[in-house]
N, CA, C and O atoms as a Tinker XYZ file with bonds, in Angstrom:
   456  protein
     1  N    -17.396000   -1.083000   -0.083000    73     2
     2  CA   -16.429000   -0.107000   -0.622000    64     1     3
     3  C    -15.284000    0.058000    0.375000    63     2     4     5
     4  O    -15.389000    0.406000    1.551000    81     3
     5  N    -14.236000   -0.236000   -0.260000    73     3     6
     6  CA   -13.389000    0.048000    0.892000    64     5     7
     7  C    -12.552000    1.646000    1.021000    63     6     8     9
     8  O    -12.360000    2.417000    0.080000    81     7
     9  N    -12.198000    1.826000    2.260000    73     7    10
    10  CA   -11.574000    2.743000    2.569000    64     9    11
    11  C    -10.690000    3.600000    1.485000    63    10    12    13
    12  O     -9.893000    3.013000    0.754000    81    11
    13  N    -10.853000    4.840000    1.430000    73    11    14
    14  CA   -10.200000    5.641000    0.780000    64    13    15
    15  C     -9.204000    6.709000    0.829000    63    14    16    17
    16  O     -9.897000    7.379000    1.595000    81    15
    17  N     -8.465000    7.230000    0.711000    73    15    18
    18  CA    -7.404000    8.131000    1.240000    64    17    19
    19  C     -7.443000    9.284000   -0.388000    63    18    20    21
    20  O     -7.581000    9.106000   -1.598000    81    19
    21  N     -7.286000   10.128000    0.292000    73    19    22
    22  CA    -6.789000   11.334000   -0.841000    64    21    23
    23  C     -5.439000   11.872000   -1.048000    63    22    24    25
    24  O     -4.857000   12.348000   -0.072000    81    23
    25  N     -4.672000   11.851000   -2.594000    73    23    26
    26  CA    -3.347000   12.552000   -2.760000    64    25    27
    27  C     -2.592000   13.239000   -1.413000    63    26    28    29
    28  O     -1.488000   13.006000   -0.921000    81    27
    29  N     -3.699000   14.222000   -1.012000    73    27    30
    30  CA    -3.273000   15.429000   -0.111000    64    29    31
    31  C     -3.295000   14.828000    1.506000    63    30    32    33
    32  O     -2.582000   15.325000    2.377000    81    31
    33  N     -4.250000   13.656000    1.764000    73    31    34
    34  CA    -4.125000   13.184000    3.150000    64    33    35
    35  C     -2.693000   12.489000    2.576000    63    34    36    37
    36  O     -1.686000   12.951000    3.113000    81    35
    37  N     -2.523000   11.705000    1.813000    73    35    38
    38  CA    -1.103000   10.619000    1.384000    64    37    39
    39  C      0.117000   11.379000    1.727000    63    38    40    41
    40  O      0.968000   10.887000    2.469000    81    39
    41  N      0.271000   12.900000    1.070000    73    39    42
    42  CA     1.285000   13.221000    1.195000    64    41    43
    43  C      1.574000   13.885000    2.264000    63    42    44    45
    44  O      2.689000   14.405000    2.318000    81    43
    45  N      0.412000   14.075000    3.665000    73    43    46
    46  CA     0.292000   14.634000    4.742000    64    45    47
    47  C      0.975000   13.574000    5.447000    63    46    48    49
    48  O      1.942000   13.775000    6.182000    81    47
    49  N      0.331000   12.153000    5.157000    73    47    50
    50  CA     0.778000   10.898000    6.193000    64    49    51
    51  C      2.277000   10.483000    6.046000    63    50    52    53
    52  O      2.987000   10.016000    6.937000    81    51
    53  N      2.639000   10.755000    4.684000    73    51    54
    54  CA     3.961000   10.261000    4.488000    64    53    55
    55  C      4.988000   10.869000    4.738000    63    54    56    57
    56  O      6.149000   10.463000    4.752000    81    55
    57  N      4.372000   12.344000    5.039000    73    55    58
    58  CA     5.462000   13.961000    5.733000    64    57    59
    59  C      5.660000   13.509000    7.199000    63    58    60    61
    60  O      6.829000   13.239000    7.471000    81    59
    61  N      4.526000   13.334000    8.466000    73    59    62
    62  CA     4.085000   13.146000    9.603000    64    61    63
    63  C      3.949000   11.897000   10.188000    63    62    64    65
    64  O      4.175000   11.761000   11.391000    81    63
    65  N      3.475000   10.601000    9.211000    73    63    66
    66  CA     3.495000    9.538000   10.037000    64    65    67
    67  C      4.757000    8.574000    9.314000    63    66    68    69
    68  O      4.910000    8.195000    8.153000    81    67
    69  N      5.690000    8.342000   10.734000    73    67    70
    70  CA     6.547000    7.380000   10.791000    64    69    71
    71  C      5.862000    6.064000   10.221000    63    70    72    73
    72  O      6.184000    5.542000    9.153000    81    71
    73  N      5.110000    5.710000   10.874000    73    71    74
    74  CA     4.397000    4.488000   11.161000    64    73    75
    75  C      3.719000    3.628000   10.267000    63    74    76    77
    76  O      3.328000    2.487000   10.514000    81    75
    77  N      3.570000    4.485000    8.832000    73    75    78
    78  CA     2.569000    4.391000    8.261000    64    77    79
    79  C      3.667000    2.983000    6.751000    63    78    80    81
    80  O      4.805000    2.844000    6.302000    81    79
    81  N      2.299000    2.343000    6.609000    73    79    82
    82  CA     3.549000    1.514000    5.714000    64    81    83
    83  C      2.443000    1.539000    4.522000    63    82    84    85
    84  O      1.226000    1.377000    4.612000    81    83
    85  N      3.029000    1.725000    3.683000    73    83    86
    86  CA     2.399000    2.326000    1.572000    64    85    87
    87  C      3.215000    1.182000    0.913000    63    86    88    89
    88  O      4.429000    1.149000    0.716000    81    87
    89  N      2.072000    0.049000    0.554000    73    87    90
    90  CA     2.308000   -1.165000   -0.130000    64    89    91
    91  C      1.636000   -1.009000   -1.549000    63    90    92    93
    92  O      0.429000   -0.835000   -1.721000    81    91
    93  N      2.684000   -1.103000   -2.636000    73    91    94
    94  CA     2.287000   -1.035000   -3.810000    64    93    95
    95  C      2.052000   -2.360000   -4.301000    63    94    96    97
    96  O      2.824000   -3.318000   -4.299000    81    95
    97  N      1.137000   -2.296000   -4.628000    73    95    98
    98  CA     0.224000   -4.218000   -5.131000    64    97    99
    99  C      0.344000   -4.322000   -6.615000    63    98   100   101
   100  O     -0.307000   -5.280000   -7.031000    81    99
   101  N      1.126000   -3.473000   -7.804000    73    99   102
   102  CA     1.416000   -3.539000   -8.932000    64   101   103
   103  C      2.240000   -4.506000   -9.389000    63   102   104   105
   104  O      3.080000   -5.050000   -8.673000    81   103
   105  N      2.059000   -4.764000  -10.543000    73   103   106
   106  CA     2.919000   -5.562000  -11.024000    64   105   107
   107  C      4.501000   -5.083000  -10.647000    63   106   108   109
   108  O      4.863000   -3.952000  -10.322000    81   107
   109  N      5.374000   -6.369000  -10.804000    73   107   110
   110  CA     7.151000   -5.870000  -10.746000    64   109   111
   111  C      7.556000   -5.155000  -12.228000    63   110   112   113
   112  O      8.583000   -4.481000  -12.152000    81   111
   113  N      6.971000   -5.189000  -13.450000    73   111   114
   114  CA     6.938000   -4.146000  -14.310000    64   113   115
   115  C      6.438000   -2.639000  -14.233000    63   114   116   117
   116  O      7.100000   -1.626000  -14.458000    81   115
   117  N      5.390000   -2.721000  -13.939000    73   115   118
   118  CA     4.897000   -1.681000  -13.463000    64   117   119
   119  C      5.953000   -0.641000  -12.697000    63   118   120   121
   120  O      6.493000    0.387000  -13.105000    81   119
   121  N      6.038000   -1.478000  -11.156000    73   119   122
   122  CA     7.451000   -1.007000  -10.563000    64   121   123
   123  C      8.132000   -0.518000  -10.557000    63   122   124   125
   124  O      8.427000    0.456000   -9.865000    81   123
   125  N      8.930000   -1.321000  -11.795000    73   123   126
   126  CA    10.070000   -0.901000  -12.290000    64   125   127
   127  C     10.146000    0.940000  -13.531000    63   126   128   129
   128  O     11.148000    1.447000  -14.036000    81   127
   129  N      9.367000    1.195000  -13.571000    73   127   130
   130  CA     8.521000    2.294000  -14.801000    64   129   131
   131  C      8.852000    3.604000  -13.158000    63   130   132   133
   132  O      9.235000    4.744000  -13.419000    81   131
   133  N      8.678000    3.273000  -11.987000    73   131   134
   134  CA     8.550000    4.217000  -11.208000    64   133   135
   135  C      7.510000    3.466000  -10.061000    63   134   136   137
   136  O      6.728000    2.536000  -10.260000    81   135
   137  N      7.818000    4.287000   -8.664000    73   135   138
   138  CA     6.861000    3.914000   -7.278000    64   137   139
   139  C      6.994000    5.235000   -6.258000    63   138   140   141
   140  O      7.866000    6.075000   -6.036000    81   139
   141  N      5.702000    4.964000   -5.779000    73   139   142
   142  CA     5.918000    6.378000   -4.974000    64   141   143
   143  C      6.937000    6.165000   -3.447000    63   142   144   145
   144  O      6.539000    5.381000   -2.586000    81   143
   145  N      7.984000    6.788000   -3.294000    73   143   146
   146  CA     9.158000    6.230000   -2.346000    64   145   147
   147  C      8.012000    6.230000   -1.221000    63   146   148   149
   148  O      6.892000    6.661000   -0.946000    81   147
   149  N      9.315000    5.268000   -0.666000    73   147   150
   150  CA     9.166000    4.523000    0.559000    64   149   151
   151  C      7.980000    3.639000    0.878000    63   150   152   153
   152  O      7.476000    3.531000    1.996000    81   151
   153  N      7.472000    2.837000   -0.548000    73   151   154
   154  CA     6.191000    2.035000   -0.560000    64   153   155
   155  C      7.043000    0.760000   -0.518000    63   154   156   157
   156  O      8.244000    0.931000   -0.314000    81   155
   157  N      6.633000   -0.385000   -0.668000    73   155   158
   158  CA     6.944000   -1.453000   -0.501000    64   157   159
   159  C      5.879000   -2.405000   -1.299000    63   158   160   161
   160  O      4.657000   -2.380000   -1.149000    81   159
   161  N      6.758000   -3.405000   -2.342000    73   159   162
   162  CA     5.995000   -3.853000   -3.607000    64   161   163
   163  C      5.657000   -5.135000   -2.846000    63   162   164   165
   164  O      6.357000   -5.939000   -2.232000    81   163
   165  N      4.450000   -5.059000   -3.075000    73   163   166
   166  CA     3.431000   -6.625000   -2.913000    64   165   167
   167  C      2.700000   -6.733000   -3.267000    63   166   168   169
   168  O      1.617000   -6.269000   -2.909000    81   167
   169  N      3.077000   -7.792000   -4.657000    73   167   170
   170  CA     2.278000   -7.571000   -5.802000    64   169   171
   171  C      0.837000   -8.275000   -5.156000    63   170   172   173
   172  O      0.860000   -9.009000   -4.168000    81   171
   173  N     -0.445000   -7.901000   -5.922000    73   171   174
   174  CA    -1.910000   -7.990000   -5.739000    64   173   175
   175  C     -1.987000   -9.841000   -5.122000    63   174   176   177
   176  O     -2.346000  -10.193000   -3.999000    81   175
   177  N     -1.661000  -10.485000   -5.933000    73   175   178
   178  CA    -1.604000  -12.120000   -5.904000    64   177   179
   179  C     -1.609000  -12.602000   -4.660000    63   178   180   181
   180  O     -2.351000  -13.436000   -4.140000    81   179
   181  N     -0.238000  -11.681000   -4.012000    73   179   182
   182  CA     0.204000  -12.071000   -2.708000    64   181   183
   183  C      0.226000  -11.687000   -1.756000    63   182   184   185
   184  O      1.072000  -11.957000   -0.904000    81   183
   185  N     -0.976000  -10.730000   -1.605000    73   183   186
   186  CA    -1.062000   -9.734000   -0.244000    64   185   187
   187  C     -1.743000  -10.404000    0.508000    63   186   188   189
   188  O     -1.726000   -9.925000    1.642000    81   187
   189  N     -2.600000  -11.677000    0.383000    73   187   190
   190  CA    -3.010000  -12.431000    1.287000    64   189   191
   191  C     -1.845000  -13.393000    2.223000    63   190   192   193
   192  O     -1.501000  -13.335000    3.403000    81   191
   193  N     -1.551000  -14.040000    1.387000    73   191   194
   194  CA    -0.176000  -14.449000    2.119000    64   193   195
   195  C      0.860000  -13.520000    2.947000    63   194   196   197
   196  O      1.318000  -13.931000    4.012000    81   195
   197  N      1.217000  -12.241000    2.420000    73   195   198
   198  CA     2.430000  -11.750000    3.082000    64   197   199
   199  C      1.648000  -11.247000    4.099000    63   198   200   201
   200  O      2.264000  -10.985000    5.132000    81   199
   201  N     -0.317000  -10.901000    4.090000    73   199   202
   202  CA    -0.036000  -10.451000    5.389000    64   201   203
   203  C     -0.151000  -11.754000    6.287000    63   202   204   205
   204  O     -0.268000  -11.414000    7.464000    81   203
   205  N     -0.155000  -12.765000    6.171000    73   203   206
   206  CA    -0.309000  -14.050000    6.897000    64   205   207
   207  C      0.891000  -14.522000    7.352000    63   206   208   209
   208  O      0.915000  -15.499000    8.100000    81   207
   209  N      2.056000  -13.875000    6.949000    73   207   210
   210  CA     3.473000  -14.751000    6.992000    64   209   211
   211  C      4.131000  -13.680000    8.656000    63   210   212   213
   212  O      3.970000  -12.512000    9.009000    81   211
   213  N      4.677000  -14.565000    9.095000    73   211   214
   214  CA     5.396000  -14.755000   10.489000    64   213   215
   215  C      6.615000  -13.454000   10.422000    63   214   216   217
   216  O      7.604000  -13.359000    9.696000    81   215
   217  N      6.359000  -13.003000   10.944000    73   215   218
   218  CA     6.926000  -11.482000   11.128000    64   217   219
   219  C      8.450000  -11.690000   10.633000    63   218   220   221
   220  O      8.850000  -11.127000    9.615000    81   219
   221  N      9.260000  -12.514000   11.395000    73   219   222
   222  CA    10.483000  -12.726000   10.892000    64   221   223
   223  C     10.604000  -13.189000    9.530000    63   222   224   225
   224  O     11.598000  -12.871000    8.877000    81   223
   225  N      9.732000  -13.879000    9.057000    73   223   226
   226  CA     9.896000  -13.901000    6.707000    64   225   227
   227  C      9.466000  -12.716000    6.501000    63   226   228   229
   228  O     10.002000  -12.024000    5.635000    81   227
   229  N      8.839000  -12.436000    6.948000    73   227   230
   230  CA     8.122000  -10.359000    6.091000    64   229   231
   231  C      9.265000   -9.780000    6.494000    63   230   232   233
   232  O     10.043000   -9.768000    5.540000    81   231
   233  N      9.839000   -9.190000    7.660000    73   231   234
   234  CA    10.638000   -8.448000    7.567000    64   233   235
   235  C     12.069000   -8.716000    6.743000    63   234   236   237
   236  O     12.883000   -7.811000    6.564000    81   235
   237  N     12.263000  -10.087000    6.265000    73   235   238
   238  CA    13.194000  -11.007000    5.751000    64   237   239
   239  C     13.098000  -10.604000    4.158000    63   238   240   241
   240  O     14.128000  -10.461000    3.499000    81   239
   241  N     11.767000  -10.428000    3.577000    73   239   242
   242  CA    10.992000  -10.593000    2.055000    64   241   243
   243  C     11.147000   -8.813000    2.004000    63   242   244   245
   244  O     12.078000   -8.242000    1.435000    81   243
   245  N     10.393000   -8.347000    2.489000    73   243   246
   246  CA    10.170000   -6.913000    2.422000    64   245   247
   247  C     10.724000   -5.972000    3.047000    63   246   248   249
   248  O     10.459000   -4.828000    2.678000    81   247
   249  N     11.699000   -6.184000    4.227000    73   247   250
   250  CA    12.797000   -5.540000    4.283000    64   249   251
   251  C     11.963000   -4.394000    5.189000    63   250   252   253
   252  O     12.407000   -3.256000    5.036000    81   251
   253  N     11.224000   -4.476000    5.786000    73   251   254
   254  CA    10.389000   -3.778000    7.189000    64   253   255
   255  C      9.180000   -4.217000    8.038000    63   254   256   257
   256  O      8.123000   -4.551000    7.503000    81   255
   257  N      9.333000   -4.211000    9.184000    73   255   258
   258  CA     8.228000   -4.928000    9.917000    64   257   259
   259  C      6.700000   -5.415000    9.360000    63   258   260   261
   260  O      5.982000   -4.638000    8.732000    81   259
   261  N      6.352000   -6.635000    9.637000    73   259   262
   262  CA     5.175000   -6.680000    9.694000    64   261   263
   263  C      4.296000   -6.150000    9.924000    63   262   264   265
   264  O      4.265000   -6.544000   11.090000    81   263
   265  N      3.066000   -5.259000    9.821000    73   263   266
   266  CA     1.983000   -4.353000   10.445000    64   265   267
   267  C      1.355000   -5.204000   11.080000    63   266   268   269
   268  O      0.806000   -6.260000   10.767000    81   267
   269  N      1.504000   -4.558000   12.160000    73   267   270
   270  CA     0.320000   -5.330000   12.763000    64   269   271
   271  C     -1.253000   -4.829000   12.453000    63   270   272   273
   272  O     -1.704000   -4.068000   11.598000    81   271
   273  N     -1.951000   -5.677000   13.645000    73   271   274
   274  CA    -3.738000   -4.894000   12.674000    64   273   275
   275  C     -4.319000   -3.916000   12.705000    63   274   276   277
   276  O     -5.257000   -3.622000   11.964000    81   275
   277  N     -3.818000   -3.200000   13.637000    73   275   278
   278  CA    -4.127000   -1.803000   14.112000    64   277   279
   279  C     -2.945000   -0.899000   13.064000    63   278   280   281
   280  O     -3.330000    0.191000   12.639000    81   279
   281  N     -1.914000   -1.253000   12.782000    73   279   282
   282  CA    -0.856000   -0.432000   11.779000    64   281   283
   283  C     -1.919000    0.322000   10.397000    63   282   284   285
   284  O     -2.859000   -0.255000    9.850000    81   283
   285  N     -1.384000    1.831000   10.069000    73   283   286
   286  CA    -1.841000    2.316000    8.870000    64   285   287
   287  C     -1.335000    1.558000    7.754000    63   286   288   289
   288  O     -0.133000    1.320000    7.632000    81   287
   289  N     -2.101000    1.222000    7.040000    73   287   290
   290  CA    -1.780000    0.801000    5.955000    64   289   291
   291  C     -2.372000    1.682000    5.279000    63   290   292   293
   292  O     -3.394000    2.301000    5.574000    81   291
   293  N     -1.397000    1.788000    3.868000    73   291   294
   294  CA    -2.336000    2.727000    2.485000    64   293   295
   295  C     -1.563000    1.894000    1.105000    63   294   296   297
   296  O     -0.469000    2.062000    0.566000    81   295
   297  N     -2.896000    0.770000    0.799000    73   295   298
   298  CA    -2.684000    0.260000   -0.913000    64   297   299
   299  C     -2.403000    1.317000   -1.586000    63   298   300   301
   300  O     -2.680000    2.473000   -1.268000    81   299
   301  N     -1.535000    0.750000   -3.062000    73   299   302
   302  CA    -2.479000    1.496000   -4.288000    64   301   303
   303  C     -1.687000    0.884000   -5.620000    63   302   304   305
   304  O     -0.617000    0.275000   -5.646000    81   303
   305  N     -2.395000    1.178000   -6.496000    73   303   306
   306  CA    -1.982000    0.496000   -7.833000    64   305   307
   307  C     -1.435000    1.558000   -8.727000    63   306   308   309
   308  O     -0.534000    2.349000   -8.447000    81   307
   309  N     -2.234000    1.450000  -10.054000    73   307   310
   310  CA    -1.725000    2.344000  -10.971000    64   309   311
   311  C     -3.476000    2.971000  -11.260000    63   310   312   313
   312  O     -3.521000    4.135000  -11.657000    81   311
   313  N     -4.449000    2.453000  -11.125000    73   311   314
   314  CA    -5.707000    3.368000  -11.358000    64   313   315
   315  C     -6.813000    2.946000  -10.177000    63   314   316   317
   316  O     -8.027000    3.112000  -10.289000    81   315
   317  N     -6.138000    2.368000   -9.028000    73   315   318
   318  CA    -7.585000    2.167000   -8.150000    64   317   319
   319  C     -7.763000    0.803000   -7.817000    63   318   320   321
   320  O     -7.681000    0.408000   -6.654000    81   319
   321  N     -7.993000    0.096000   -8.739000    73   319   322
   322  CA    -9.198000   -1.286000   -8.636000    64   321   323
   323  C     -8.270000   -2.297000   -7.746000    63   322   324   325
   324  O     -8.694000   -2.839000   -6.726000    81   323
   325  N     -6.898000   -2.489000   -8.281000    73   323   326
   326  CA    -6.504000   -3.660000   -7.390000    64   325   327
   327  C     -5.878000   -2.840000   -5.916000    63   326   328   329
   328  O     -5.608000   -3.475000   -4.896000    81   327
   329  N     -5.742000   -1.589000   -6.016000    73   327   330
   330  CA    -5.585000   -1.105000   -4.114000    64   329   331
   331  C     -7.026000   -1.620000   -3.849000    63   330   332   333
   332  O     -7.127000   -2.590000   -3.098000    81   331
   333  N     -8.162000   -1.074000   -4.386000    73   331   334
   334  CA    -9.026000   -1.364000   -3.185000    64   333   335
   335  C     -9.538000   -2.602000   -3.144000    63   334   336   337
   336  O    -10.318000   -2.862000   -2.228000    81   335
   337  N     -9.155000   -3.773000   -4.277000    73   335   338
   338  CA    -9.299000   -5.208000   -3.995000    64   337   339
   339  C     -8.127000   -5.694000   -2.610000    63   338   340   341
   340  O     -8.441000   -6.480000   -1.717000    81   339
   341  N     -6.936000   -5.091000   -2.716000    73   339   342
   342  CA    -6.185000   -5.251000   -1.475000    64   341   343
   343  C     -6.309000   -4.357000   -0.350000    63   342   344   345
   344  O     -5.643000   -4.493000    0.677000    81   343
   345  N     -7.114000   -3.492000   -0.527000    73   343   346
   346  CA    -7.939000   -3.199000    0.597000    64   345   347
   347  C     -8.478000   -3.719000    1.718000    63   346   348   349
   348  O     -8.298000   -3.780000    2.934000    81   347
   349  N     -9.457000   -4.192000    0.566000    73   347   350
   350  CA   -10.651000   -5.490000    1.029000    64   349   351
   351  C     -9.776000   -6.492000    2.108000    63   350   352   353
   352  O     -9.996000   -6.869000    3.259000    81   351
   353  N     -8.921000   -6.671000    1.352000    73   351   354
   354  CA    -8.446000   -8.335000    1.444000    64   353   355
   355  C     -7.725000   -8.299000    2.837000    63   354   356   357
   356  O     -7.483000   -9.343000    3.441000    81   355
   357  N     -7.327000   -6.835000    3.417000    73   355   358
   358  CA    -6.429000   -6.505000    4.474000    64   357   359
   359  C     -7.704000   -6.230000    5.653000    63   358   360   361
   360  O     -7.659000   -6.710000    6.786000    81   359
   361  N     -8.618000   -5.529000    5.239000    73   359   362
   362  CA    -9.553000   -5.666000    5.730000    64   361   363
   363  C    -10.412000   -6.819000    6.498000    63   362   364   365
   364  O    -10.791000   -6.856000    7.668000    81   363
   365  N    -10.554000   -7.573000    5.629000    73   363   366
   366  CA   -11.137000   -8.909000    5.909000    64   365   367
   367  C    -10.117000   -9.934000    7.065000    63   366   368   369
   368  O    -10.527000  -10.867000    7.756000    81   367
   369  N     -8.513000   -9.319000    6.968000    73   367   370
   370  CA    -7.940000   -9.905000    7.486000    64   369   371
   371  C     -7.625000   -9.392000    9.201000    63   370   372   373
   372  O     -6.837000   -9.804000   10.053000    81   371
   373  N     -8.641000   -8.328000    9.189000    73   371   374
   374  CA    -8.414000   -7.423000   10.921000    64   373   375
   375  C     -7.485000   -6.360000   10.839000    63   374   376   377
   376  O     -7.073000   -5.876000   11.893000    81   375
   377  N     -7.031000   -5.858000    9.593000    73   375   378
   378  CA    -6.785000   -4.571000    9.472000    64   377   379
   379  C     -7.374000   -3.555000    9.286000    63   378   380   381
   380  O     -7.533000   -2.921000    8.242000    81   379
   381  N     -7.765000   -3.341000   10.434000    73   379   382
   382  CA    -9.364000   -1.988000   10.194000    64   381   383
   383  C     -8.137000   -0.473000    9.699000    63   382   384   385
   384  O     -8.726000    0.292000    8.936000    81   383
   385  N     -7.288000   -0.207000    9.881000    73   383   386
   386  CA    -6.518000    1.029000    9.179000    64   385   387
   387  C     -6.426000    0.760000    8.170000    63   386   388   389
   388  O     -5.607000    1.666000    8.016000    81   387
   389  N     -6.501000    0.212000    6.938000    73   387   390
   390  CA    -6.444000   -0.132000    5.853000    64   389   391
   391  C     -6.849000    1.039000    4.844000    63   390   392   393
   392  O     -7.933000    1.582000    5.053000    81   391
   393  N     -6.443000    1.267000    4.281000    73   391   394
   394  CA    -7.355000    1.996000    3.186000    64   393   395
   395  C     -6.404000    1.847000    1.421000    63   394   396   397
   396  O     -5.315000    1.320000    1.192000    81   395
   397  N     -7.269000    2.472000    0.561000    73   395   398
   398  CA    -6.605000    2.308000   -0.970000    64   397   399
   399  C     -6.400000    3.713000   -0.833000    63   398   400   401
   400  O     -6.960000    4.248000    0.124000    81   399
   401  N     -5.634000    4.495000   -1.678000    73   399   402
   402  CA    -4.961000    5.902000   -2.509000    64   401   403
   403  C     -5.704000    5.334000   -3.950000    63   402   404   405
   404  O     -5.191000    4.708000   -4.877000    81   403
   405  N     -6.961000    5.751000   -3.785000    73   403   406
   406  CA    -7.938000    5.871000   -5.123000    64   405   407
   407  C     -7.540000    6.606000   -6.393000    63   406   408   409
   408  O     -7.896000    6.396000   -7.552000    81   407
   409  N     -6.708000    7.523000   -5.889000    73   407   410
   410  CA    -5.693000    8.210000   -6.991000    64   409   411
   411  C     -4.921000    7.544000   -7.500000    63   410   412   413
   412  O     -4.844000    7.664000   -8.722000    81   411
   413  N     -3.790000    6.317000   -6.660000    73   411   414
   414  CA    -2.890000    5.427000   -7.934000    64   413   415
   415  C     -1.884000    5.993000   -8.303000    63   414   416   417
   416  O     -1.807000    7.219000   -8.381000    81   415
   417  N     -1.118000    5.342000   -8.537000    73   415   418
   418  CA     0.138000    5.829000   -9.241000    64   417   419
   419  C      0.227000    6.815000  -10.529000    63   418   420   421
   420  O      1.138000    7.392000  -11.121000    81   419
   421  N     -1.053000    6.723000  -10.649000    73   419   422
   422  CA    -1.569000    7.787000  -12.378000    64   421   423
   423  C     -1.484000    8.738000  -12.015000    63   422   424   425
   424  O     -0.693000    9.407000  -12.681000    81   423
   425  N     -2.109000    9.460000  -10.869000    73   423   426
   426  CA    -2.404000   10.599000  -10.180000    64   425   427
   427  C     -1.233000   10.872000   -9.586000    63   426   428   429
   428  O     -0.659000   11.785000  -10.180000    81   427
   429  N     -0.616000   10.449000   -8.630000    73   427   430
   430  CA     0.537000   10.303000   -7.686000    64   429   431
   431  C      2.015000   10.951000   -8.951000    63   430   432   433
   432  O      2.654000   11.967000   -8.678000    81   431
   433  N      2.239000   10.266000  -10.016000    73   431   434
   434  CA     3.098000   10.622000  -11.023000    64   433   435
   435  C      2.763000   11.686000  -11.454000    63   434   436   437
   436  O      3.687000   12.489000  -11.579000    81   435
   437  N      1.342000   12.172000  -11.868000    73   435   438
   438  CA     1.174000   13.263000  -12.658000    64   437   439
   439  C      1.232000   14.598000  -11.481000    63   438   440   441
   440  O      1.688000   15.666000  -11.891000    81   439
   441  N      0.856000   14.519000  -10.325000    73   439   442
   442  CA     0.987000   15.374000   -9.875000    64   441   443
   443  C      2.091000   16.004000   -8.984000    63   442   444   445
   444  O      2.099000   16.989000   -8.246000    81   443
   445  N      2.987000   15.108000   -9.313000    73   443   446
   446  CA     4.374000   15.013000   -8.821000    64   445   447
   447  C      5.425000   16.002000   -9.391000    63   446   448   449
   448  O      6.276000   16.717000   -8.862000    81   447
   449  N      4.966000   15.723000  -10.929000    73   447   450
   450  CA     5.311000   16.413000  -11.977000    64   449   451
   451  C      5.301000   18.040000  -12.141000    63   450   452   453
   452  O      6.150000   18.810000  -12.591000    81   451
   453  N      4.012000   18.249000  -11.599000    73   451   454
   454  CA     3.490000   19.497000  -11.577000    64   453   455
   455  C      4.025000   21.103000  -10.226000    63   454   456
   456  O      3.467000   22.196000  -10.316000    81   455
């Protein structure tokens, strides 16, 4: 099971931590419908690769530093399953800060609203 984060830690980290980089793994439709600011789209397919790619193409592609492995990372999709498949996958790759926003963009929108 991978790592999990809650709405209320998300919007604590994204008030307080500079550092922290929120990669949305949704489709570019999806996307386009709305994203929670200051995330950065990499869609599910290719989060193995971008985190594999040479700091100077990532910051080139995505338009902010590479994380390194110790960097916070926080996935998330639109209901869960593919953040914490790119969880995993960041995980597996020596990103022990890793975690998914199990809430999703479903949660994240609706309670935005409110």
């Amino acid at each position: 099971m991978a790592n999990t984060i809650k709405y209320e830690e998300l919007k604590a980290l994204l008030a307080n931590n500079k550092d922290l980089i929120l990669i949305d793994v949704r489709s570019e439709e999806e996307v386009d419908r709305g994203r929670i600011p200051g995330s950065i789209h990499i869609p599910l397919q290719t989060v193995d690769a971008a985190l594999r790619m040479e700091p100077d193409d990532f910051k080139a592609k995505y338009g902010v530093g590479k994380p390194a492995t110790g960097s916070e990372l926080v996935f998330y999709c639109q209901s869960g399953r593919r953040g914490e498949t790119a969880t995993r996958r960041a995980q597996e790759q020596g990103h022990i800060n890793a975690r998914n926003y199990a809430g999703a963009y479903s949660e994240w929108s609706r309670r935005q609203k409110n």
